[in-house]
TORPA-4810 file (N, C-alpha, C, O; in nm, 3 decimals):
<nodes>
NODE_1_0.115_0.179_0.471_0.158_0.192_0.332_0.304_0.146_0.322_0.380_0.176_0.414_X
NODE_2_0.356_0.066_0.206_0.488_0.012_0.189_0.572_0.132_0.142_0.562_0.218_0.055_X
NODE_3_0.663_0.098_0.247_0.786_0.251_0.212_0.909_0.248_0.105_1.003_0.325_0.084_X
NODE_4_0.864_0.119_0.045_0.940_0.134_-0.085_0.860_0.217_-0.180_0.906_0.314_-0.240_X
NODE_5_0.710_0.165_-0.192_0.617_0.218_-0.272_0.631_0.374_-0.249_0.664_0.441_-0.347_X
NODE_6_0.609_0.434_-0.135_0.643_0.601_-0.103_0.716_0.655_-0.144_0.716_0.775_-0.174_X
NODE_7_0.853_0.521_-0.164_1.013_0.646_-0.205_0.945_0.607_-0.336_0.914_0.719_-0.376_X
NODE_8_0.912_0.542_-0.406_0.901_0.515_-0.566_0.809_0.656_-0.605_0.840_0.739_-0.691_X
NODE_9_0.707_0.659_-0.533_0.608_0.748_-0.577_0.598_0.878_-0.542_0.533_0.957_-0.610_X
NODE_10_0.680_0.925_-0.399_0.751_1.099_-0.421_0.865_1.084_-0.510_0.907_1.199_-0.523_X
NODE_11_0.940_1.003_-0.579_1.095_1.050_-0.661_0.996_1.075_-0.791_1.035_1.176_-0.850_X
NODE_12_0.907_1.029_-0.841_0.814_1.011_-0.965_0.744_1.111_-0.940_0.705_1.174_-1.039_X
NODE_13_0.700_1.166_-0.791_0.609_1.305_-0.826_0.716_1.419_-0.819_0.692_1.534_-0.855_X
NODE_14_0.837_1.375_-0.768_0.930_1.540_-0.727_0.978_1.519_-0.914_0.971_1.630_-0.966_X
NODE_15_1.004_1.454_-0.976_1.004_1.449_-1.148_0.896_1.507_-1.222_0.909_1.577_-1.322_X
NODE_16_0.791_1.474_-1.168_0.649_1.493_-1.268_0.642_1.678_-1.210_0.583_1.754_-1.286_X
NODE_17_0.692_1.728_-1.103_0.650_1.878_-1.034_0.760_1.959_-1.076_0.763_2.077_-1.041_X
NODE_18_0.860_1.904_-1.156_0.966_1.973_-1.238_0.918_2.024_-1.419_0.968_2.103_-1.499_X
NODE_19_0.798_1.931_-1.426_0.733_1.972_-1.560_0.631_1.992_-1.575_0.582_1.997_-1.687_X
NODE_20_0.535_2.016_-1.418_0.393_2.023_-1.453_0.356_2.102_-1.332_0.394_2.045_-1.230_X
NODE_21_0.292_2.219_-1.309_0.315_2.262_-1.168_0.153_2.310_-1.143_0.131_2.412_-1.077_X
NODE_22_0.032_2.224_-1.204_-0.074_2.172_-1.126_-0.148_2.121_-1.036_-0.269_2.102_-1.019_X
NODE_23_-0.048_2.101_-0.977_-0.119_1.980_-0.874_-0.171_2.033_-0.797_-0.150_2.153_-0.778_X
NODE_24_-0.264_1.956_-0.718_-0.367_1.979_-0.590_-0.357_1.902_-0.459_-0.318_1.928_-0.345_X
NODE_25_-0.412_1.787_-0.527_-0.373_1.708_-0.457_-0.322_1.561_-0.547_-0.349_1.545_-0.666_X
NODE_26_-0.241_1.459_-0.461_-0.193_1.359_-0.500_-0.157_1.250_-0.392_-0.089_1.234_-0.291_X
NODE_27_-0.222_1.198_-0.457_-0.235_1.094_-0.374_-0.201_0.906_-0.400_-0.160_0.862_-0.507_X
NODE_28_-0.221_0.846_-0.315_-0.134_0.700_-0.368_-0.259_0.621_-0.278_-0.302_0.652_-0.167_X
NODE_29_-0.305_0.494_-0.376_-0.389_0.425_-0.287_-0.323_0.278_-0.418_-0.273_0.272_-0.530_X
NODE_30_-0.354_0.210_-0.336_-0.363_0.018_-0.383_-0.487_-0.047_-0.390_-0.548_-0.124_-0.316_X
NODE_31_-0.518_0.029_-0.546_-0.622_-0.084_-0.596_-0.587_-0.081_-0.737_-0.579_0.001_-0.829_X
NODE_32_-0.566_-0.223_-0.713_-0.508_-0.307_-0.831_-0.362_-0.286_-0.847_-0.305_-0.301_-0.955_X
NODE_33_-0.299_-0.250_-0.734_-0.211_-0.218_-0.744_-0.187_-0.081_-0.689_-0.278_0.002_-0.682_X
NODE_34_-0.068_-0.059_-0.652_-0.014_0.109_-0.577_-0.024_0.213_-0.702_0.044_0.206_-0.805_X
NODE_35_-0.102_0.291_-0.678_-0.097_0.378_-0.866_-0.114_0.532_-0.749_-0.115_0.544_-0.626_X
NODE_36_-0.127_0.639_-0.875_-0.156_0.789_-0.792_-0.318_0.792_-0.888_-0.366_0.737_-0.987_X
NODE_37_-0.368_0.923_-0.758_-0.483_0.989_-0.803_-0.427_1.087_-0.829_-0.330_1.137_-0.772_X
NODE_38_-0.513_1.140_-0.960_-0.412_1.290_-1.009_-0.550_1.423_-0.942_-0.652_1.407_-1.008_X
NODE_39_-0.562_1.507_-0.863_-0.630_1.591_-0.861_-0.551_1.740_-0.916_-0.460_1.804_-0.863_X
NODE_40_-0.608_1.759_-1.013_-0.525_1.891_-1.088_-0.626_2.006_-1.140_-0.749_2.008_-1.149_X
NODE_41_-0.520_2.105_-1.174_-0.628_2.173_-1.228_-0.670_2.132_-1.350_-0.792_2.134_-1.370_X
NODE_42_-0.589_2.089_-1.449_-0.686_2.018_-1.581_-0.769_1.924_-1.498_-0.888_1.958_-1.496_X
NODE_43_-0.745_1.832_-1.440_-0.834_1.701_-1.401_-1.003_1.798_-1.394_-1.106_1.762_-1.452_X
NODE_44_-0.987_1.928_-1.302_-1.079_1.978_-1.257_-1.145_2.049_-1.349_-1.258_2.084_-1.314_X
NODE_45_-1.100_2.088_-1.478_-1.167_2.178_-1.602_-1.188_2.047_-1.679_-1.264_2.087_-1.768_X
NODE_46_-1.170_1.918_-1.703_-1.138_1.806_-1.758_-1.292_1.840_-1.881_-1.406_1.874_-1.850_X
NODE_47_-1.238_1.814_-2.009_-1.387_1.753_-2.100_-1.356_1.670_-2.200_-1.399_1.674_-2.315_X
NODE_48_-1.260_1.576_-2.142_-1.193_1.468_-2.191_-1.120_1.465_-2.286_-1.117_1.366_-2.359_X
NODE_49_-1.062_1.549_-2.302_-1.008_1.589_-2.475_-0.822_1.566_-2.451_-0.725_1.642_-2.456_X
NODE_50_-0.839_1.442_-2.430_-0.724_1.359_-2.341_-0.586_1.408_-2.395_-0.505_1.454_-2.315_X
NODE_51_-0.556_1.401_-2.534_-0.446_1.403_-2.633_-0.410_1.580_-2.635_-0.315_1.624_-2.699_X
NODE_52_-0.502_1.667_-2.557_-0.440_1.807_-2.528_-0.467_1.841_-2.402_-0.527_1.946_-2.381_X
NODE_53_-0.433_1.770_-2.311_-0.464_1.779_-2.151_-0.279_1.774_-2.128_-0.201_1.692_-2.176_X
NODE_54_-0.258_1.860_-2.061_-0.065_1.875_-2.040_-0.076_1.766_-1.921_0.039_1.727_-1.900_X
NODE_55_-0.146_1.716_-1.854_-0.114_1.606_-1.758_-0.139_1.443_-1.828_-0.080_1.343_-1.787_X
NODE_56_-0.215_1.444_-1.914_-0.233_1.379_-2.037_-0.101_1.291_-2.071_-0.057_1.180_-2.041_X
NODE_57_-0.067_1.392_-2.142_0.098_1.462_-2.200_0.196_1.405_-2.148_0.292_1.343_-2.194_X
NODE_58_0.152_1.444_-2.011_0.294_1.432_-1.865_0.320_1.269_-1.826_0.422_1.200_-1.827_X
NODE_59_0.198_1.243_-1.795_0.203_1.031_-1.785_0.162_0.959_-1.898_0.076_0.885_-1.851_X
NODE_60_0.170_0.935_-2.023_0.080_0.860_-2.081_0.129_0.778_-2.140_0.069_0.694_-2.207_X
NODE_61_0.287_0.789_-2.121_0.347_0.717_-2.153_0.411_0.612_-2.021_0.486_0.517_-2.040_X
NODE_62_0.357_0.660_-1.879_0.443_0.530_-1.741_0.358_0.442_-1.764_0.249_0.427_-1.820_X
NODE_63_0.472_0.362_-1.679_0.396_0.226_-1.675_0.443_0.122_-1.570_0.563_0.120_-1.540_X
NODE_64_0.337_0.020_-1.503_0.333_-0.010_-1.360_0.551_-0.055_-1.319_0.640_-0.120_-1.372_X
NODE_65_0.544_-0.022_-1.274_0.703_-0.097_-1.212_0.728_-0.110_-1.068_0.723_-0.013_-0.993_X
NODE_66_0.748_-0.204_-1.036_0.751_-0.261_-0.858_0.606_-0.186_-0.810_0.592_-0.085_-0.742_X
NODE_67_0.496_-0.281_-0.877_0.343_-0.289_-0.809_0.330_-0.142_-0.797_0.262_-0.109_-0.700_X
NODE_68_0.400_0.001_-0.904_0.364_0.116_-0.841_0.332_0.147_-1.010_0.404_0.093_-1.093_X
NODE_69_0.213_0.242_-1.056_0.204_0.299_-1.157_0.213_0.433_-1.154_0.130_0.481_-1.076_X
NODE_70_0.290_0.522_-1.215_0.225_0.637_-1.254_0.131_0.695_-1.353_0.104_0.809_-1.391_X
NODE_71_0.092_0.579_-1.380_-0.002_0.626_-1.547_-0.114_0.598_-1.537_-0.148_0.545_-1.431_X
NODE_72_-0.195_0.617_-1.619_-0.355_0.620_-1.613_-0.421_0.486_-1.595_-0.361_0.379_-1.605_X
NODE_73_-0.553_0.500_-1.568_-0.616_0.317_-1.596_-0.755_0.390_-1.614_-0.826_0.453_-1.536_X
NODE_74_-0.768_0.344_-1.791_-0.879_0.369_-1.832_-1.005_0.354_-1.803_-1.021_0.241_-1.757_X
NODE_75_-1.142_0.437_-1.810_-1.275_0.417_-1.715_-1.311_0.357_-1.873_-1.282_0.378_-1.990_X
NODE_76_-1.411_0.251_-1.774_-1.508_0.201_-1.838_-1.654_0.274_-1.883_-1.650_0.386_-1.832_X
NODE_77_-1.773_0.259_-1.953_-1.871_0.343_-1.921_-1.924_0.332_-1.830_-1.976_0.426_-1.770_X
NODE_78_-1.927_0.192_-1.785_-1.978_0.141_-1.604_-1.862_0.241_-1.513_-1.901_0.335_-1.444_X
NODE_79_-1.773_0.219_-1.521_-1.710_0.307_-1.451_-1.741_0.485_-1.452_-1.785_0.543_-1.352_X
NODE_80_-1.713_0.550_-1.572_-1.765_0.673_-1.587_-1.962_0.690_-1.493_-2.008_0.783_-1.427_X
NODE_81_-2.020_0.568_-1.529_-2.157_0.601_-1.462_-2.155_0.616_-1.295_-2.225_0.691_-1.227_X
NODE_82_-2.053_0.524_-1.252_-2.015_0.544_-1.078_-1.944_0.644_-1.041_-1.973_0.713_-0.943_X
NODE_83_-1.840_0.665_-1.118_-1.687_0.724_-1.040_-1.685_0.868_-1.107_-1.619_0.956_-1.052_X
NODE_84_-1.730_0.885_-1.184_-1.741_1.063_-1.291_-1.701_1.001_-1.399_-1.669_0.883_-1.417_X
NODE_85_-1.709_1.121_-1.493_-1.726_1.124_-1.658_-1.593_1.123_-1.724_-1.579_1.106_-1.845_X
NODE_86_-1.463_1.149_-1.612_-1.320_1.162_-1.679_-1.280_0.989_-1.774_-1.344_0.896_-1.726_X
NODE_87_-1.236_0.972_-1.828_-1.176_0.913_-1.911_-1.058_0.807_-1.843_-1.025_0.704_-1.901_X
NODE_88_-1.019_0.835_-1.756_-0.940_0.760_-1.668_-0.996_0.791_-1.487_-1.023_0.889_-1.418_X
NODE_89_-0.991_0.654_-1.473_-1.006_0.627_-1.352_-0.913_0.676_-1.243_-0.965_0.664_-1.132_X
NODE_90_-0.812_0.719_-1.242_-0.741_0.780_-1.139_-0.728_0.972_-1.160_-0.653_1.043_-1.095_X
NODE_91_-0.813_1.012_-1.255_-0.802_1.135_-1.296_-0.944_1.147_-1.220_-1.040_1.089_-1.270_X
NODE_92_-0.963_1.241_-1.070_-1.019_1.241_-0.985_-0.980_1.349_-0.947_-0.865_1.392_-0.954_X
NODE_93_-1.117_1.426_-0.885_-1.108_1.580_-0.793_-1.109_1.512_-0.653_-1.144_1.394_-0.652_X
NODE_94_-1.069_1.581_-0.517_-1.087_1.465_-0.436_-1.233_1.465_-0.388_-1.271_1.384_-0.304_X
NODE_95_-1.325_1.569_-0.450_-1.442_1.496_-0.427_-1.510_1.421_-0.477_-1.600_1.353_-0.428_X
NODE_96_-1.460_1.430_-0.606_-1.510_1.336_-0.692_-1.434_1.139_-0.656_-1.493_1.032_-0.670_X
NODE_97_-1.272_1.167_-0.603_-1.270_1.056_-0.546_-1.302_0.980_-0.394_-1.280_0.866_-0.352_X
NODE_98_-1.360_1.092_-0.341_-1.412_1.061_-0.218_-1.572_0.972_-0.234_-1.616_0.872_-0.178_X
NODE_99_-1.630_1.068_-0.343_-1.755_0.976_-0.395_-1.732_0.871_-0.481_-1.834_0.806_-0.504_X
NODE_100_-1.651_0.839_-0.526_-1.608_0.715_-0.594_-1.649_0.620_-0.498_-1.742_0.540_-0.512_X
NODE_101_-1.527_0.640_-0.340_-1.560_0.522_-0.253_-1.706_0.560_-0.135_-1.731_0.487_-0.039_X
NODE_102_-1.766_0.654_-0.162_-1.911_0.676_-0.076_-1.999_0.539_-0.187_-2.022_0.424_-0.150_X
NODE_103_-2.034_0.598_-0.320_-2.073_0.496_-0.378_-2.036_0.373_-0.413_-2.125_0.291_-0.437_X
NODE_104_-1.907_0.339_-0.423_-1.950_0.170_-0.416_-1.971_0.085_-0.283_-2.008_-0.031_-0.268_X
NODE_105_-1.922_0.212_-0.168_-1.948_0.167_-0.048_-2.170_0.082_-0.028_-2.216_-0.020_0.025_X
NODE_106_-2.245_0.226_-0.122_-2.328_0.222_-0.090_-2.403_0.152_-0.196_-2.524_0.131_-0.190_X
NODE_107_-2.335_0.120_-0.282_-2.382_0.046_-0.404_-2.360_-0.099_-0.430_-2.444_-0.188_-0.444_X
NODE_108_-2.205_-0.106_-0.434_-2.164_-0.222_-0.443_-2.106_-0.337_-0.333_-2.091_-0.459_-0.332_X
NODE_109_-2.086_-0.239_-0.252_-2.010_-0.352_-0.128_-2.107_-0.376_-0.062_-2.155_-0.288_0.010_X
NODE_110_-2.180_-0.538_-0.072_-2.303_-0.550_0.004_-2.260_-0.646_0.093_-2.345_-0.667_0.179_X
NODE_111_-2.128_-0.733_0.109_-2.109_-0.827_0.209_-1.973_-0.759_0.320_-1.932_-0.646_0.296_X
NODE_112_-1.934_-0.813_0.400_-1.868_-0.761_0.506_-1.746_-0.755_0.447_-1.684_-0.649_0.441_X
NODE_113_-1.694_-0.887_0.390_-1.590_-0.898_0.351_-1.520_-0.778_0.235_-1.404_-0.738_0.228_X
NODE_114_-1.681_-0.729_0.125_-1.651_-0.626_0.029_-1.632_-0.486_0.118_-1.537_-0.415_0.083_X
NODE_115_-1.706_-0.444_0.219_-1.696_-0.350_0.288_-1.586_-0.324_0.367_-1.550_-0.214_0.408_X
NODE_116_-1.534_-0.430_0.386_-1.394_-0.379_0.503_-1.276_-0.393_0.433_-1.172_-0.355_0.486_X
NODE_117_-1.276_-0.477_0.241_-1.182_-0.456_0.171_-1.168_-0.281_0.126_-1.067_-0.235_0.073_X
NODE_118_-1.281_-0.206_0.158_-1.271_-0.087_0.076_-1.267_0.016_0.210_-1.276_0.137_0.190_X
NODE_119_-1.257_-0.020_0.305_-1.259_0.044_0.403_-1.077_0.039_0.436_-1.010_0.132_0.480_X
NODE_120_-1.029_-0.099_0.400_-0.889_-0.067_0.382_-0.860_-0.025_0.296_-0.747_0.021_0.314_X
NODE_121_-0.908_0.001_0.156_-0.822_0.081_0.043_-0.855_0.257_0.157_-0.767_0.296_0.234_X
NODE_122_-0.955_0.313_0.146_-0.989_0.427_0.222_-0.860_0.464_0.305_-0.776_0.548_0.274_X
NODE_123_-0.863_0.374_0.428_-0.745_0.373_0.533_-0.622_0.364_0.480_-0.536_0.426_0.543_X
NODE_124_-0.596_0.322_0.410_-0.445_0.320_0.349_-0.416_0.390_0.255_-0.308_0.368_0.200_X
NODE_125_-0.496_0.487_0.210_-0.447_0.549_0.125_-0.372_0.673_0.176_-0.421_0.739_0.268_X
NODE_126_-0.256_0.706_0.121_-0.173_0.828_0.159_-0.157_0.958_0.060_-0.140_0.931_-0.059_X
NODE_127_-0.162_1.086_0.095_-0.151_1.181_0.068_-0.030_1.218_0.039_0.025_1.263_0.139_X
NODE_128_0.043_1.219_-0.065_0.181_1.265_-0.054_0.214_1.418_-0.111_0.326_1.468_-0.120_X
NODE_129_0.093_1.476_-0.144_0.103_1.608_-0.178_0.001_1.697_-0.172_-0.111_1.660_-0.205_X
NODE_130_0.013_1.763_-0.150_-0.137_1.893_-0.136_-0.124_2.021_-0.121_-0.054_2.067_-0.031_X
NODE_131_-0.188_2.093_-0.201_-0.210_2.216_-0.240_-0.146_2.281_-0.109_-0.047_2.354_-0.101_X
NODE_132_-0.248_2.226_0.013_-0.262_2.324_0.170_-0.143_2.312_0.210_-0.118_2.391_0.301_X
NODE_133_-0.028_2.224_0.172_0.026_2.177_0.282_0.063_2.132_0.372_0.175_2.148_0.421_X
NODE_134_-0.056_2.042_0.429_-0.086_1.994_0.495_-0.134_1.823_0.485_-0.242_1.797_0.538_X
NODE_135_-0.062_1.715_0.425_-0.117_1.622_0.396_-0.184_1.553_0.473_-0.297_1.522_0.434_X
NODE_136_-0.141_1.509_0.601_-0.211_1.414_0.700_-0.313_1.487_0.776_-0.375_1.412_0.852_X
NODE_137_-0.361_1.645_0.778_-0.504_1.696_0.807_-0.565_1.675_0.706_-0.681_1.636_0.721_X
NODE_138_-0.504_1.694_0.544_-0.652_1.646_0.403_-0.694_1.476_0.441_-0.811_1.438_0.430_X
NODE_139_-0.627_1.420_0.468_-0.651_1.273_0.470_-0.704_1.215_0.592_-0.754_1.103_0.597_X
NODE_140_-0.692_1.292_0.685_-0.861_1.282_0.801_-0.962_1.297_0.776_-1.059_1.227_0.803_X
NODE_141_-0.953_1.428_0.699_-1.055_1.532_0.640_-1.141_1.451_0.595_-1.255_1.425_0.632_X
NODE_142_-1.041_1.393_0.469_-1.109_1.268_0.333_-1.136_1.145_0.386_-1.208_1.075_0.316_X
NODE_143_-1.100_1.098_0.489_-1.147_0.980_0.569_-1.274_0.993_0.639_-1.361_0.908_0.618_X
NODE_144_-1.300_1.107_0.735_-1.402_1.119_0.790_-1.524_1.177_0.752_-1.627_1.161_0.818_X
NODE_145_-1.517_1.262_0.619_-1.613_1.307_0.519_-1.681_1.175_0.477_-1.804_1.173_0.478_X
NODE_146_-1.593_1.030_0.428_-1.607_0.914_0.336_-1.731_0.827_0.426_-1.840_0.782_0.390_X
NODE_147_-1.660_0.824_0.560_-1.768_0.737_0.712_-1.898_0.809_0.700_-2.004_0.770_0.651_X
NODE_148_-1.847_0.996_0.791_-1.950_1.023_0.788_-2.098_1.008_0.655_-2.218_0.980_0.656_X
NODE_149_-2.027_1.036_0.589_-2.159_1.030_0.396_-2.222_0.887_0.399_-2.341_0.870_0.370_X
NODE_150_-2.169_0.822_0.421_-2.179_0.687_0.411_-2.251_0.604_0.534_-2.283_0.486_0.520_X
NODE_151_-2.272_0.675_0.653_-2.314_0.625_0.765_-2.477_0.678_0.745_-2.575_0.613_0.783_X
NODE_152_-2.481_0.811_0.677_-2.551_0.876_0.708_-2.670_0.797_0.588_-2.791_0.797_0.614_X
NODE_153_-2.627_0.749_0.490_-2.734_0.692_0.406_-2.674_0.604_0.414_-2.590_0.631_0.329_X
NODE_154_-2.637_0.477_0.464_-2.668_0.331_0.439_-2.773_0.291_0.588_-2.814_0.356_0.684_X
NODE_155_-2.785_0.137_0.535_-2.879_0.064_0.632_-2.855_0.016_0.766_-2.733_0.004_0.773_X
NODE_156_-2.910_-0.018_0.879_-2.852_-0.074_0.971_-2.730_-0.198_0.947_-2.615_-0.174_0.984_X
NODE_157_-2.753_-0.286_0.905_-2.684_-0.423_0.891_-2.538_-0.408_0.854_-2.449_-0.471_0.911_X
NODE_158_-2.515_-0.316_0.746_-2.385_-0.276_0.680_-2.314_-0.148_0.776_-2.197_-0.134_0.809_X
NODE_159_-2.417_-0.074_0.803_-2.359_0.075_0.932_-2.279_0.013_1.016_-2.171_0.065_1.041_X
NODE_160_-2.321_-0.128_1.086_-2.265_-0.206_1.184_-2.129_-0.233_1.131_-2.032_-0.203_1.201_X
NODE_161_-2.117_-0.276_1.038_-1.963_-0.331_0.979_-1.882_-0.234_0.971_-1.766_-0.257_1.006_X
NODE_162_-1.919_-0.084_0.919_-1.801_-0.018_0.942_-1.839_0.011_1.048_-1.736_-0.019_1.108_X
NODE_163_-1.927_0.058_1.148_-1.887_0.105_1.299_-1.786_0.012_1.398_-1.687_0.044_1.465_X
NODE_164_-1.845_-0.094_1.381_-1.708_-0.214_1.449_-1.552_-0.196_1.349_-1.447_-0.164_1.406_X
NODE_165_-1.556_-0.214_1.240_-1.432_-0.158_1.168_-1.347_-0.019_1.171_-1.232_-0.010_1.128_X
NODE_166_-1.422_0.087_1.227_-1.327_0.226_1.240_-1.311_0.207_1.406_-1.226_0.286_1.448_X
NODE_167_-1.387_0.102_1.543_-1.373_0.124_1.675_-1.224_0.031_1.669_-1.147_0.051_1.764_X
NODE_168_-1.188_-0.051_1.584_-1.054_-0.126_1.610_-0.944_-0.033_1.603_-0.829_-0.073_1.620_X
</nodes>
């Protein structure tokens, strides 16, 4: 992970934890860019009622600066049908974003090249906050939950690509 992107995105969460003191977990991954996953307790009561959600409230106004966002990126209904029913795509429980990447692992990434691009978003994504305390045990946790789910229902041909991809 780029350690400019890190200092950008703990000075933006030690700001956002001075006015919002939800969080669960938080996390930073690069797709489409370095943005956060918000796991909160609204995220987790979420029934989309966006414009009175206090985390809502809290980002809805950032916006991307040096390849890092703090603000939302709206779900599509294709999206809501894969990733959950929230309204924004980075507004995620982490199980709900752990199945985000189980399913397109098992849905959409059908060539090697799609599978080991999402196998690096997976791997690179960093934990910069968590409930436990503990960031770099949740992010084994969430790594090896993502293989194991995913090994366990896909096919031979694709199993192979990530088994050679997590032995490097």
């Amino acid at each position: 992970m780029n350690k400019k992107i890190l200092t950008i995105a703990q000075n933006k969460f030690n700001k956002f934890s001075k006015e919002y003191n939800n969080f669960i977990n938080i996390i930073i991954d690069d797709w489409r860019g370095f943005r956060f996953i918000f796991d909160t307790d609204d995220v987790r009561k979420c029934n989309n009622d966006c414009p009175n959600c206090p985390l809502y409230n809290l980002v809805k106004d950032e916006r991307k600066k040096n390849n890092f966002s703090a603000g939302l990126y709206k779900a599509s209904n294709e999206d809501k049908v894969l990733f959950g029913p929230q309204n924004f795509l980075n507004c995620k429980t982490l199980e709900q974003y752990k199945n985000c990447f189980i399913e397109f692992l098992l849905q959409k990434a059908k060539t090697q090249k799609k599978i080991e691009e999402e196998l690096d978003l997976i791997f690179n994504v960093e934990f910069i906050y968590t409930k436990n305390k503990n960031p770099k045990q949740t992010k084994e946790k969430f790594r090896e939950d993502i293989i194991q789910k995913v090994l366990e229902k896909m096919e031979d041909p694709r199993k192979k690509i990530i088994l050679n991809y997590i032995q490097k």
